[in-house]
Backbone bond lengths (Angstrom), bond angles and torsions (degrees), N, CA, C in turn:
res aa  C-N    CA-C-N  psi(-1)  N-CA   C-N-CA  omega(-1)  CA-C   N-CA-C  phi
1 X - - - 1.451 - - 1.538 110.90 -
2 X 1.441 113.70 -42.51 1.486 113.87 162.81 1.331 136.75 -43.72
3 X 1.498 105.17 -45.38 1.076 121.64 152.81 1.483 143.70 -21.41
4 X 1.595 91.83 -62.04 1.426 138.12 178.98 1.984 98.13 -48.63
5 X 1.140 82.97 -81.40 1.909 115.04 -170.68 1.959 83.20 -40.06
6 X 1.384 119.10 -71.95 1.057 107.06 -163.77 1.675 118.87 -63.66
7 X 0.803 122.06 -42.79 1.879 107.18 157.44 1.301 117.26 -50.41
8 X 1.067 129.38 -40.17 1.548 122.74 167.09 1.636 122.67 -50.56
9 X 1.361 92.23 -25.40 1.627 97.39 -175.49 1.503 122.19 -95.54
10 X 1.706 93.91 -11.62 1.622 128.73 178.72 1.649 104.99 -70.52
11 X 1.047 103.33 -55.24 1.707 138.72 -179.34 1.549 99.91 -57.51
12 X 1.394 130.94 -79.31 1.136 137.51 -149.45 1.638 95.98 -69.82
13 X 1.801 118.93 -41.35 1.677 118.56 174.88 1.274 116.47 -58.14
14 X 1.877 119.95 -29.33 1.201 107.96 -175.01 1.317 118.24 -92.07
15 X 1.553 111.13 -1.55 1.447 104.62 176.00 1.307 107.23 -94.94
16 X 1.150 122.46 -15.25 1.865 124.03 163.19 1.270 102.02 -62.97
17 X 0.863 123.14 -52.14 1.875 120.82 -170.28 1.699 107.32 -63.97
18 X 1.538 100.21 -33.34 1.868 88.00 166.81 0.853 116.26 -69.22
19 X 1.286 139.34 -36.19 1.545 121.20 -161.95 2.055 104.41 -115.80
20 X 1.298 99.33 30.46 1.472 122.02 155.46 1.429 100.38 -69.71
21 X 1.824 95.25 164.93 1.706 88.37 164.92 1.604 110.61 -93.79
22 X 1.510 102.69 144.51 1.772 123.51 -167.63 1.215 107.08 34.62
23 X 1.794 111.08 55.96 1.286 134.52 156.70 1.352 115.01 -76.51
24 X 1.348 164.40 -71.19 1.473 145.31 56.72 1.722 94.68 87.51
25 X 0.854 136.76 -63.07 1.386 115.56 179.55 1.492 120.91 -98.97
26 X 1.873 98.54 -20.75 1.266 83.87 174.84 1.455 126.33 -93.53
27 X 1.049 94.61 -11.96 1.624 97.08 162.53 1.572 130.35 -71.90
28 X 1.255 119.89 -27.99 1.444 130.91 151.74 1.064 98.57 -53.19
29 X 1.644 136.42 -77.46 1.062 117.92 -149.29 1.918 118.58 -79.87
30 X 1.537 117.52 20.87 1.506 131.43 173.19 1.552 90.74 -86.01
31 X 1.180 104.57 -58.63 1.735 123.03 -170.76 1.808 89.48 -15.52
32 X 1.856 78.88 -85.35 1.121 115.08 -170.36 1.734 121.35 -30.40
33 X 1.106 100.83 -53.00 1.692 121.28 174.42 1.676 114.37 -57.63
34 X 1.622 106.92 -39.55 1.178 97.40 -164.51 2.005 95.10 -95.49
35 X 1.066 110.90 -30.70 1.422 96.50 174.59 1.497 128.10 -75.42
36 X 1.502 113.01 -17.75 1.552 114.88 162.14 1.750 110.40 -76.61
37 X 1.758 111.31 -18.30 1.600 80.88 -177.74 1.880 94.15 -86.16
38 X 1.173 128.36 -7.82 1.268 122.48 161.56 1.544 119.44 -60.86
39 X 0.829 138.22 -12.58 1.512 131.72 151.92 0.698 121.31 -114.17
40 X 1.409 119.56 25.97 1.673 126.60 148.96 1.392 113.95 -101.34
41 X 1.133 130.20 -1.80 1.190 148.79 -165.50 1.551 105.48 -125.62
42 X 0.881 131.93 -33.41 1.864 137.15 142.22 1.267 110.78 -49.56
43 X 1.260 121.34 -48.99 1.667 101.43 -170.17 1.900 99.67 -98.88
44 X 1.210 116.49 -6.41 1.329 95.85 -175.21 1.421 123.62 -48.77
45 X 1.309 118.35 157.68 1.674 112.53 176.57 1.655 112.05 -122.88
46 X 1.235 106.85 -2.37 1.841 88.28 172.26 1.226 81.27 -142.71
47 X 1.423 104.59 -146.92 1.794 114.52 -155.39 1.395 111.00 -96.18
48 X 1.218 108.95 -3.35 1.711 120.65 156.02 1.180 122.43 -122.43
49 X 1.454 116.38 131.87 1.562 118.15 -176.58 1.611 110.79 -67.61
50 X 1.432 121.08 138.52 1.214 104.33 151.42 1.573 136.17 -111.41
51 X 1.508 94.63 150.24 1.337 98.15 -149.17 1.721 95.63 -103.17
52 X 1.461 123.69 145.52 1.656 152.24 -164.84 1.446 87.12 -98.06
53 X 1.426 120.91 169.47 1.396 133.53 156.87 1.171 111.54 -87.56
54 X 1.209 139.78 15.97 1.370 143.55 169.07 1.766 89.21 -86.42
55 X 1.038 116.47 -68.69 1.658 144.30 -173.30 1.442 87.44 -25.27
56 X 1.363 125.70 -75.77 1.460 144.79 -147.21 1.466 95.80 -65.85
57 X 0.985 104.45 -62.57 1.383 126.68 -173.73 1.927 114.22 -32.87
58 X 1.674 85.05 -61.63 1.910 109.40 164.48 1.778 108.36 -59.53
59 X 0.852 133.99 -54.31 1.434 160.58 176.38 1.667 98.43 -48.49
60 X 1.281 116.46 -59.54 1.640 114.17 -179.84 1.566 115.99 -84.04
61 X 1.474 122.87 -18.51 1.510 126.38 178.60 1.791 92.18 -74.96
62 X 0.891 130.38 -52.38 1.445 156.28 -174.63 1.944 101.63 -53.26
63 X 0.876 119.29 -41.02 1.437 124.82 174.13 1.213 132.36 -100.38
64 X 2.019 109.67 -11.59 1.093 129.91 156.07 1.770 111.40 -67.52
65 X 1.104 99.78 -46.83 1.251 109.87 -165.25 2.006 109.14 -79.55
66 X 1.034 122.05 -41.50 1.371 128.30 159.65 1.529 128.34 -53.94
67 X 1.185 106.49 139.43 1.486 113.64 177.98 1.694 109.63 -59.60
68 X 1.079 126.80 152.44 1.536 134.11 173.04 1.208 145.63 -51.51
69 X 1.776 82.25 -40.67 1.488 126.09 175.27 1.764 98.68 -65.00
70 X 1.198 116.39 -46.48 1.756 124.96 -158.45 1.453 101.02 -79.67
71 X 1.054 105.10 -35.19 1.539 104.26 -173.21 1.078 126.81 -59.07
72 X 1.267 133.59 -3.67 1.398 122.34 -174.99 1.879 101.77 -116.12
73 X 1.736 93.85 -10.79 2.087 71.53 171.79 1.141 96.93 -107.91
74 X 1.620 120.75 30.00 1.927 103.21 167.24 1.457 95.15 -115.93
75 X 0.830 133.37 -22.41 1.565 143.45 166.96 1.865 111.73 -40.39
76 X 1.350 121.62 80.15 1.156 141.51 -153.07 1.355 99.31 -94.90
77 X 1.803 111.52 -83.56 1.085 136.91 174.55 1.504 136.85 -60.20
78 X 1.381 101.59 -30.88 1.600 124.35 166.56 1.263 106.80 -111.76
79 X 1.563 103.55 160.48 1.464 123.36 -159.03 1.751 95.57 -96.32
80 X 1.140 102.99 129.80 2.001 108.78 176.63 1.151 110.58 -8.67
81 X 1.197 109.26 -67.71 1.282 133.07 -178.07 1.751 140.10 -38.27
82 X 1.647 87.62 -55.27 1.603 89.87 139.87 1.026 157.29 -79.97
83 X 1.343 98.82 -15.35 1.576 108.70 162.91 1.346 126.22 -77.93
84 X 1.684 117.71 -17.10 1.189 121.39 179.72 1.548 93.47 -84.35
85 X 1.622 137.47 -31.25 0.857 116.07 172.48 1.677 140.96 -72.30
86 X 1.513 92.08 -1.44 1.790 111.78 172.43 1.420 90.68 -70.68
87 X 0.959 114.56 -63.68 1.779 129.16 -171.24 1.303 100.32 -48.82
88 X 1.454 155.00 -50.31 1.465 155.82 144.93 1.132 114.82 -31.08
89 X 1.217 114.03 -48.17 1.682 110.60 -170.26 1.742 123.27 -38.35
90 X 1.459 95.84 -68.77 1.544 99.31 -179.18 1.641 107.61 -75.02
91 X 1.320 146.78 -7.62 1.467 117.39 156.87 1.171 89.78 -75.29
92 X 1.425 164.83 -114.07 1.412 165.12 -88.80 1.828 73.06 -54.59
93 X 1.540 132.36 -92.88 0.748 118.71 -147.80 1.379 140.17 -53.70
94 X 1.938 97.51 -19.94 1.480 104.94 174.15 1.599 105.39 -77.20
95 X 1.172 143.13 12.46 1.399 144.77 161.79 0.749 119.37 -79.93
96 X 1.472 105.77 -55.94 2.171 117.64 177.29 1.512 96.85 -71.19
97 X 1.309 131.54 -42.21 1.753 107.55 174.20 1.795 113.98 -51.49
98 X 0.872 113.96 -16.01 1.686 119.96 -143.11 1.588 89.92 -111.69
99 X 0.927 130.46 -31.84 2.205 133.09 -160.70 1.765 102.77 -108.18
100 X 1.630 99.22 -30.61 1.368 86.26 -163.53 1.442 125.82 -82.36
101 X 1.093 148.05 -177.23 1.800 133.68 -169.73 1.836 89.89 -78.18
102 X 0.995 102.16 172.07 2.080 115.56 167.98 1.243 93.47 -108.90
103 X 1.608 141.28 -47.53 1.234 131.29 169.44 1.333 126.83 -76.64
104 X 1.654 109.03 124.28 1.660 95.01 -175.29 1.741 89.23 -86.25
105 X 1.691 97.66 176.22 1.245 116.83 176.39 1.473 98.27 -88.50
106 X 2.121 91.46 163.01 1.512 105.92 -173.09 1.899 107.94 -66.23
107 X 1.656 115.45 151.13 1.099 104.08 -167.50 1.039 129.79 -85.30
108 X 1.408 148.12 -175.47 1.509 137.90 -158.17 1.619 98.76 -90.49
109 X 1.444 118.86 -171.99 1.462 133.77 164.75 1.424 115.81 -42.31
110 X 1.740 115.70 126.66 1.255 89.53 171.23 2.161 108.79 -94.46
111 X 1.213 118.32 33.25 1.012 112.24 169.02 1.503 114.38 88.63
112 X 1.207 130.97 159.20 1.313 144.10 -173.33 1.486 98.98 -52.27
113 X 1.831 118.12 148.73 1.137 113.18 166.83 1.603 129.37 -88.12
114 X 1.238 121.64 -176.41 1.640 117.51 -158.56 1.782 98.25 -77.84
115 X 1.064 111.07 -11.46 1.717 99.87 176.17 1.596 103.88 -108.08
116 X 1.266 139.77 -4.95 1.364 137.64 156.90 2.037 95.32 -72.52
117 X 0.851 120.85 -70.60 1.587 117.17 179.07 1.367 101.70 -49.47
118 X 1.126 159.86 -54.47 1.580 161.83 156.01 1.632 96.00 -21.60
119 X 0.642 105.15 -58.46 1.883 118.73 -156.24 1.806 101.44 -75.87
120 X 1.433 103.36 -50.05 1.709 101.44 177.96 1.461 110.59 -71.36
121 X 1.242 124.09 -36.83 1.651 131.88 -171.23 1.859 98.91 -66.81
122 X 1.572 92.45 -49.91 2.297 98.23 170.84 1.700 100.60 -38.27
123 X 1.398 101.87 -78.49 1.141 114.65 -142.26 1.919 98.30 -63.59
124 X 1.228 127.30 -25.14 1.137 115.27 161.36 1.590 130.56 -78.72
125 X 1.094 99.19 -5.51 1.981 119.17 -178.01 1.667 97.07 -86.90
126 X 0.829 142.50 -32.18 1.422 160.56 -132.05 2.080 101.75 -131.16
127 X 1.200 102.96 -42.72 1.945 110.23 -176.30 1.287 116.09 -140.58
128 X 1.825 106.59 56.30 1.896 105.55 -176.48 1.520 133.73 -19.87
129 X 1.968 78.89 -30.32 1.780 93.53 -156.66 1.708 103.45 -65.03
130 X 1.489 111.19 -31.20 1.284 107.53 -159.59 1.539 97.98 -72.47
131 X 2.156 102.58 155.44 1.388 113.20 169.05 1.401 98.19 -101.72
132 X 1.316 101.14 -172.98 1.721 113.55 -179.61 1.633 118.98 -50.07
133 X 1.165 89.21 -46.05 1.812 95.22 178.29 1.127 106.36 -66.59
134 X 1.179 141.33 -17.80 1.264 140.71 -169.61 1.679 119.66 -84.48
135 X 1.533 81.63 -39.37 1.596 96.39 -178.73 1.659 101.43 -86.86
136 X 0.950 103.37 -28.76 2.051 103.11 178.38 1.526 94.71 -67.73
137 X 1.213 122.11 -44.63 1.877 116.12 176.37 1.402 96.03 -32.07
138 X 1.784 86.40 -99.78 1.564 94.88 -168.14 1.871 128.41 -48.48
139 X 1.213 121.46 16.20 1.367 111.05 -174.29 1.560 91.94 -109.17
140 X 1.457 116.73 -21.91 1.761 125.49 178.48 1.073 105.94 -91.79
141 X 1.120 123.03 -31.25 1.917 118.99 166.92 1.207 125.03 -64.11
142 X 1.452 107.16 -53.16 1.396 116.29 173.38 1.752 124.62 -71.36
143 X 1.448 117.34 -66.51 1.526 112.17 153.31 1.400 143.70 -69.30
144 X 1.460 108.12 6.08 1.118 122.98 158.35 1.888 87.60 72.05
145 X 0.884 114.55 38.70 1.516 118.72 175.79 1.422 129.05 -126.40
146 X 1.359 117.98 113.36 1.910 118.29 -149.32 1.835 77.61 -92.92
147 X 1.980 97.75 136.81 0.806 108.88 -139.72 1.809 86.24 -163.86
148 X 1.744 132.82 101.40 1.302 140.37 -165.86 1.376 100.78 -82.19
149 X 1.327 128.08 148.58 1.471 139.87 167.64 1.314 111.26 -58.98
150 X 1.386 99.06 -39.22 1.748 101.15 169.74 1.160 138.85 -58.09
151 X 1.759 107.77 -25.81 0.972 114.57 154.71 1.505 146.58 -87.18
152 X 1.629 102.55 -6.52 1.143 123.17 154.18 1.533 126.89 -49.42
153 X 1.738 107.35 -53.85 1.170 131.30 -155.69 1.940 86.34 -87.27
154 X 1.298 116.14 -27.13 1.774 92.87 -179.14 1.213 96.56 -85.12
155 X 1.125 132.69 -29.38 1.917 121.69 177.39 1.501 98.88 -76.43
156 X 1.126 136.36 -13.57 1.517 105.32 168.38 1.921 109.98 -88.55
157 X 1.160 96.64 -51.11 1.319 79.23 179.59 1.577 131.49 -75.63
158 X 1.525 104.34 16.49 2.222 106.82 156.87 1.257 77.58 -101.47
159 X 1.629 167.33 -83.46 1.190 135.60 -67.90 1.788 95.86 -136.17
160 X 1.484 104.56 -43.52 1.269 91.22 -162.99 0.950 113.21 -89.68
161 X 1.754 151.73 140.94 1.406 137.69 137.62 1.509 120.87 -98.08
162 X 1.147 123.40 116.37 1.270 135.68 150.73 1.597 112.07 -1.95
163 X 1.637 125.31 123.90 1.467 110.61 155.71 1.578 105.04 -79.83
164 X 1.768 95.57 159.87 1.220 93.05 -159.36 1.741 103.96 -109.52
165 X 1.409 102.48 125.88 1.629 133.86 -176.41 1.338 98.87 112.35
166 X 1.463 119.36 24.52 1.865 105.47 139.98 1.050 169.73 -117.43
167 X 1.857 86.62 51.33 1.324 117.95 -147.84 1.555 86.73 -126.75
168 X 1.507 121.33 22.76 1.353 134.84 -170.08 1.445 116.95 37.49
169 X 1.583 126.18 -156.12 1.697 111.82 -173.26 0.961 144.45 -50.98
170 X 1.055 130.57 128.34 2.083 126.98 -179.81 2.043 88.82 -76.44
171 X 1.231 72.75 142.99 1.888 95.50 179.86 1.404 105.03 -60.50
172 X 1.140 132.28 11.11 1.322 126.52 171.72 1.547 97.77 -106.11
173 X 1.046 128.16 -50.76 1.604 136.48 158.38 1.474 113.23 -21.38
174 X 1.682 96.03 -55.55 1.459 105.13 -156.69 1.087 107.43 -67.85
175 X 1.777 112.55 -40.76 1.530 133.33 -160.26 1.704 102.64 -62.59
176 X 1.713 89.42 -43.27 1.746 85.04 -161.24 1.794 102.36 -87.55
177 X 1.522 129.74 19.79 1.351 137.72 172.73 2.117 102.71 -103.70
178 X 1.654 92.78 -11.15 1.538 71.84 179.65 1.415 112.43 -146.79
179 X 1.408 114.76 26.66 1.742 123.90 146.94 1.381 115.07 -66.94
180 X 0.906 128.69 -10.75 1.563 114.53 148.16 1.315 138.45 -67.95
181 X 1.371 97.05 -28.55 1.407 112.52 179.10 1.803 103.86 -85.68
182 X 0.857 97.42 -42.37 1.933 81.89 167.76 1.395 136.17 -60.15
């Protein structure tokens, strides 16, 4: 009989809440919320459900659509927290649509061309010894082309690799060429 009384009282709140204002959706969308985290909670297999982008997807229309206030005692399966952050999601984004320019700006450098990178990767394949500044010298001396170390130093380190043993002895080499001498 307890039972009884309390669905009646279930019943009589949810038909006040329909004919509330934008009662009607949010009550669909509790429905909705609480019976999809119920079959997410049926198929889960360990101690956290996992959730699909379908899931999220249902989960954030569902928290858009609900009052703020409701959300946290239908919030079963997810933690408050995330659900208030479904509910955040789309204003954050209707802000950044709304503040940010519509025109982007013109784009940056596209970087040295394929025979300046040819030419710095040579000239270091060819003179190990030299560092970046060295090679920015001679590439502005010689082609008469002003030319940053910095940009040296990012084309060597995408472009060049070292062959390997020409960086002369590994210290184990070295060690075991000069215990005699100690």
């Amino acid at each position: 009989m307890r039972d009884l009384a309390i669905l009646f009282v279930h019943l009589l709140v949810t038909i006040a809440r329909l004919f509330g204002p934008g009662g009607a959706r949010s009550v669909v969308a509790e429905s909705l919320l609480v019976k999809h985290q119920l079959l997410v909670l049926n198929r889960s297999r360990g101690r956290a459900p996992s959730l699909g982008p379908t899931d999220r997807v249902i989960f954030g229309l569902c928290a858009i659509l609900m009052r703020p206030a409701r959300l946290l005692r239908s919030a079963i399966v997810l933690k408050p927290s995330t659900v208030l952050s479904f509910h955040r999601a789309p204003v954050k984004r209707k802000y950044r649509l709304l503040f940010t320019p519509k025109t982007r700006g013109k784009q940056g450098p596209k970087g040295p061309s394929a025979e300046l990178i040819s030419m710095i990767v040579e000239m270091k394949r060819r003179n190990p010894n030299f560092g970046y500044q060295r090679i920015a010298d001679q590439i502005s001396l010689v082609f008469d082309l002003e030319i940053d170390k910095d940009i040296v130093r990012r084309v060597l380190a995408r472009h060049y690799k070292p062959e390997p043993g020409s960086n002369g002895p590994s210290w184990l080499t070295f060690l075991g060429h000069s215990k005699d001498s100690l």
